[in-house]
C-alpha positions as CSV (number, residue, x, y, z in Angstrom):
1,X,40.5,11.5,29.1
2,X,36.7,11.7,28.6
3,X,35.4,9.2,26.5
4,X,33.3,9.7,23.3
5,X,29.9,9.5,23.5
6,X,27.7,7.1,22.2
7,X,25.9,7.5,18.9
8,X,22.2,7.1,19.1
9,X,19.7,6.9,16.3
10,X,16.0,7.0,17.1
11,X,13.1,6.1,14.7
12,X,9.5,6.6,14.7
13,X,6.4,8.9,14.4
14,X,4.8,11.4,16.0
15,X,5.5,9.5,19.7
16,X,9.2,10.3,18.4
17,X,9.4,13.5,17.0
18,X,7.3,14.7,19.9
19,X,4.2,16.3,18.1
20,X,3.2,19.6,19.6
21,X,5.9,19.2,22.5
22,X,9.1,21.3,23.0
23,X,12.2,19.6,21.0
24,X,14.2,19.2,24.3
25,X,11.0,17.6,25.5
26,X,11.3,14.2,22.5
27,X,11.3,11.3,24.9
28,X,14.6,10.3,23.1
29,X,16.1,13.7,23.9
30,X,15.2,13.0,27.6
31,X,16.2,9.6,27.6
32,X,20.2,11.1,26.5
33,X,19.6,13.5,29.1
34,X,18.9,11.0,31.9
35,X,21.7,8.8,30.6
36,X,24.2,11.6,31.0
37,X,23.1,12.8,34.6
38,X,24.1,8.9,35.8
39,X,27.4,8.8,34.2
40,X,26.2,7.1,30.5
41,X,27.6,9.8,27.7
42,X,24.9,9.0,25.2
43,X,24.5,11.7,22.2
44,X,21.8,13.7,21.3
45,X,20.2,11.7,19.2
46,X,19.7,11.4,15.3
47,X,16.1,11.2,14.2
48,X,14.0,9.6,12.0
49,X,10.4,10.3,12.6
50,X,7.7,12.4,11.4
51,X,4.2,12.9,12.7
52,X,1.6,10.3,10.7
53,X,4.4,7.3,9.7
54,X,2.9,4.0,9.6
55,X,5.6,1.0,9.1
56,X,6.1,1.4,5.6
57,X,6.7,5.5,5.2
58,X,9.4,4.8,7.8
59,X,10.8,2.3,5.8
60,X,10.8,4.3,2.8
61,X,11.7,7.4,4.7
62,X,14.7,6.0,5.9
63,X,15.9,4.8,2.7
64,X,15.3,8.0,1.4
65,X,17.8,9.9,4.4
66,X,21.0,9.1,3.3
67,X,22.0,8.0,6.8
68,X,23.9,4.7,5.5
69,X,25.8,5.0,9.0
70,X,26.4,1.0,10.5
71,X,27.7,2.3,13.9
72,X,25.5,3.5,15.8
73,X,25.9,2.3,20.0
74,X,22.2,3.1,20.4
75,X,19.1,2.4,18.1
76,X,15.6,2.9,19.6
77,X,11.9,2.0,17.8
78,X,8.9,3.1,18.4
79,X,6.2,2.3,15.4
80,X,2.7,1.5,14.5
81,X,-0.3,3.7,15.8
82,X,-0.6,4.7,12.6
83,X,-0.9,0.8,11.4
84,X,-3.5,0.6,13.8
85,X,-5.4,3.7,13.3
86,X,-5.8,3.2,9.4
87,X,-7.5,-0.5,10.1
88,X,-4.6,-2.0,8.8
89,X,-3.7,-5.6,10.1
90,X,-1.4,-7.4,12.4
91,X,0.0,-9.7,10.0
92,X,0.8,-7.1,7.7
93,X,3.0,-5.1,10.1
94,X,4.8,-8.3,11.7
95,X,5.8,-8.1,7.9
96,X,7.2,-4.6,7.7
97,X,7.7,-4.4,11.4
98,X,10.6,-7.2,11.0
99,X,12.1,-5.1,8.2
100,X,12.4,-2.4,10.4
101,X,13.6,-4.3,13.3
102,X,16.5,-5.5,10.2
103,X,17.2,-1.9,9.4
104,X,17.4,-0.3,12.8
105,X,20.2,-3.7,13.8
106,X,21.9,-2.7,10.5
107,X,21.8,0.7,12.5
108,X,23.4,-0.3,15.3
109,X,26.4,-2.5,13.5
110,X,24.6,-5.7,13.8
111,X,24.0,-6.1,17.3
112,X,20.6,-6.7,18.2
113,X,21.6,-5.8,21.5
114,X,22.5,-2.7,21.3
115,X,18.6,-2.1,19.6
116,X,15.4,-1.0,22.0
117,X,11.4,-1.2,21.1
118,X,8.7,0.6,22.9
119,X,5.6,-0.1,22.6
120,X,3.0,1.8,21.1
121,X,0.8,4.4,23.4
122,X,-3.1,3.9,23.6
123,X,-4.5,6.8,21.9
124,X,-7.6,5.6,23.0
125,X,-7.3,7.0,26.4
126,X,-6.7,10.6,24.9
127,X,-9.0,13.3,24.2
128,X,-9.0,13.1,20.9
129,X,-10.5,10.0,21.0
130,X,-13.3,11.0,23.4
131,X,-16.3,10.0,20.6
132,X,-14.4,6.7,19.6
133,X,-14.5,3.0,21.6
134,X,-11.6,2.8,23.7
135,X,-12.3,-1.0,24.7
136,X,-11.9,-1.9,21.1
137,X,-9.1,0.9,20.3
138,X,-6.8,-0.9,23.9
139,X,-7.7,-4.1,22.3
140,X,-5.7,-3.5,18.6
141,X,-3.3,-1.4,20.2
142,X,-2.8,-4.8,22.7
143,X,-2.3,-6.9,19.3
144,X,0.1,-5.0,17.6
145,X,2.4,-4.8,20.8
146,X,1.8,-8.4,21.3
147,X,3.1,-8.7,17.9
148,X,6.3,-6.4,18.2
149,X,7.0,-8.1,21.2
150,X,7.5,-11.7,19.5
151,X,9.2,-10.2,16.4
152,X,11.7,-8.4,19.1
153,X,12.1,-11.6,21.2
154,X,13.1,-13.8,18.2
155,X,15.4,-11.0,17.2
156,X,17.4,-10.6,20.7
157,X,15.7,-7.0,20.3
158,X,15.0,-5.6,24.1
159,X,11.1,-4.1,24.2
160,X,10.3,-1.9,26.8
161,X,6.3,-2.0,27.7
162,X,5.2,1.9,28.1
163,X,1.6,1.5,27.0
164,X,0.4,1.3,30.5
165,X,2.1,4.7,31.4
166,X,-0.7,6.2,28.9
167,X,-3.7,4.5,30.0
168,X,-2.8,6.0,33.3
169,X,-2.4,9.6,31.6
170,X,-6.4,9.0,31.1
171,X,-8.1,12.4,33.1
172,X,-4.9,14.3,33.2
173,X,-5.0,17.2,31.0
174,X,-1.2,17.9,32.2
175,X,-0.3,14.6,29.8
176,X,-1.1,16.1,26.5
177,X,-0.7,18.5,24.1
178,X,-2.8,21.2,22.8
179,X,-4.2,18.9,20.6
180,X,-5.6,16.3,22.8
181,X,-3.7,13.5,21.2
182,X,0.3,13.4,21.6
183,X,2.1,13.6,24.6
184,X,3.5,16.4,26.9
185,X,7.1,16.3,28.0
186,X,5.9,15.4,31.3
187,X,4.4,11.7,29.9
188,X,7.5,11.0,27.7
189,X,9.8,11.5,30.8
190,X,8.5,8.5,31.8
191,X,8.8,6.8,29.0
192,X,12.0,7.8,28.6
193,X,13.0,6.6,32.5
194,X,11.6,3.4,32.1
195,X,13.8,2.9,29.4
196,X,16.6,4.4,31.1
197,X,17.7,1.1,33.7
198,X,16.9,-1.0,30.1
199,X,19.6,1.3,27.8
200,X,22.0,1.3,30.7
201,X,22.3,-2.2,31.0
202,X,22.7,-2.6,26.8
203,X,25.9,-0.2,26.8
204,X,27.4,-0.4,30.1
């Protein structure tokens, strides 16, 4: 009898929904993918994201879905470039940051270990952001993850460090898209398989 698979939810931005990348090419999409070829039958996954979300528009975005579902085996979060790039502060996002980290558990049934974080890319390694300061960009992207990274720990939330994997992109044009800042498929693979071993442990 084949089992049924697992439900996954994933919420976000444009590091979600995969901006100027192939759907199939979504790190969450990948991350299923992976977990089937080893033997975990996780869904495709539902989405919440949209290119340009900061902490709150998710919030508010989600409310707004009509997804009210409390059963979801797999919730992942990735949030807050978009805090950062606006000048908007840490304290201010551990705020709304915790809601989320409330609503995504509420996702997932309660169990705030069945919920994943990644942290947030360095955009300031891209292209895009060849005319700004990448120093001072690395150093509030470093707060905010330091931030989501206590919030997850005193939730029992699992956070899965990817923002190295970017800085390395640095030089590669084969890492990003046509625009210069989002990620090819190629980067969110590896997002996606270092979250892999991480998800696998959580539902096994």
């Amino acid at each position: 009898m084949t089992t049924a698979a697992i439900s996954y939810l994933a919420l976000g931005d444009s590091y979600t929904i995969g901006e100027g990348a192939l759907a199939a090419d979504r790190w969450p999409v990948q991350l299923a993918g992976l977990a089937c070829a080893q033997g975990l039958n996780l869904a495709s996954p539902d989405i919440i994201a949209r290119t340009g979300w900061n902490t709150a528009e998710l919030q508010e975005a989600i409310a707004a879905s009509g997804n009210h579902r409390r059963d979801y085996g797999l919730v992942s979060l990735l949030i807050g470039v978009n805090n950062q790039y606006r000048g908007q502060g840490v304290e201010l996002y551990r705020q709304e940051f915790r809601q989320l980290l409330a609503t995504a558990e509420a996702y997932a049934g309660g169990a705030s270990g069945h919920v994943v974080v990644l942290s947030i890319p360095d955009w300031g390694q891209t292209p895009f952001a060849h005319d700004r300061d990448p120093a001072q960009i690395a150093h509030e992207i470093d707060q905010f993850n330091a931030v989501a990274q206590a919030e997850c720990q005193a939730a029992g939330v699992t956070f899965v460090p990817i923002t190295d994997l970017t800085r390395a992109a640095a030089g590669d044009a084969s890492q990003f898209t046509s625009d210069g800042l989002h990620y090819t498929g190629s980067q969110m693979r590896q997002w996606a398989s270092r979250a892999l071993p991480v998800v696998k442990g959580m539902l096994k």
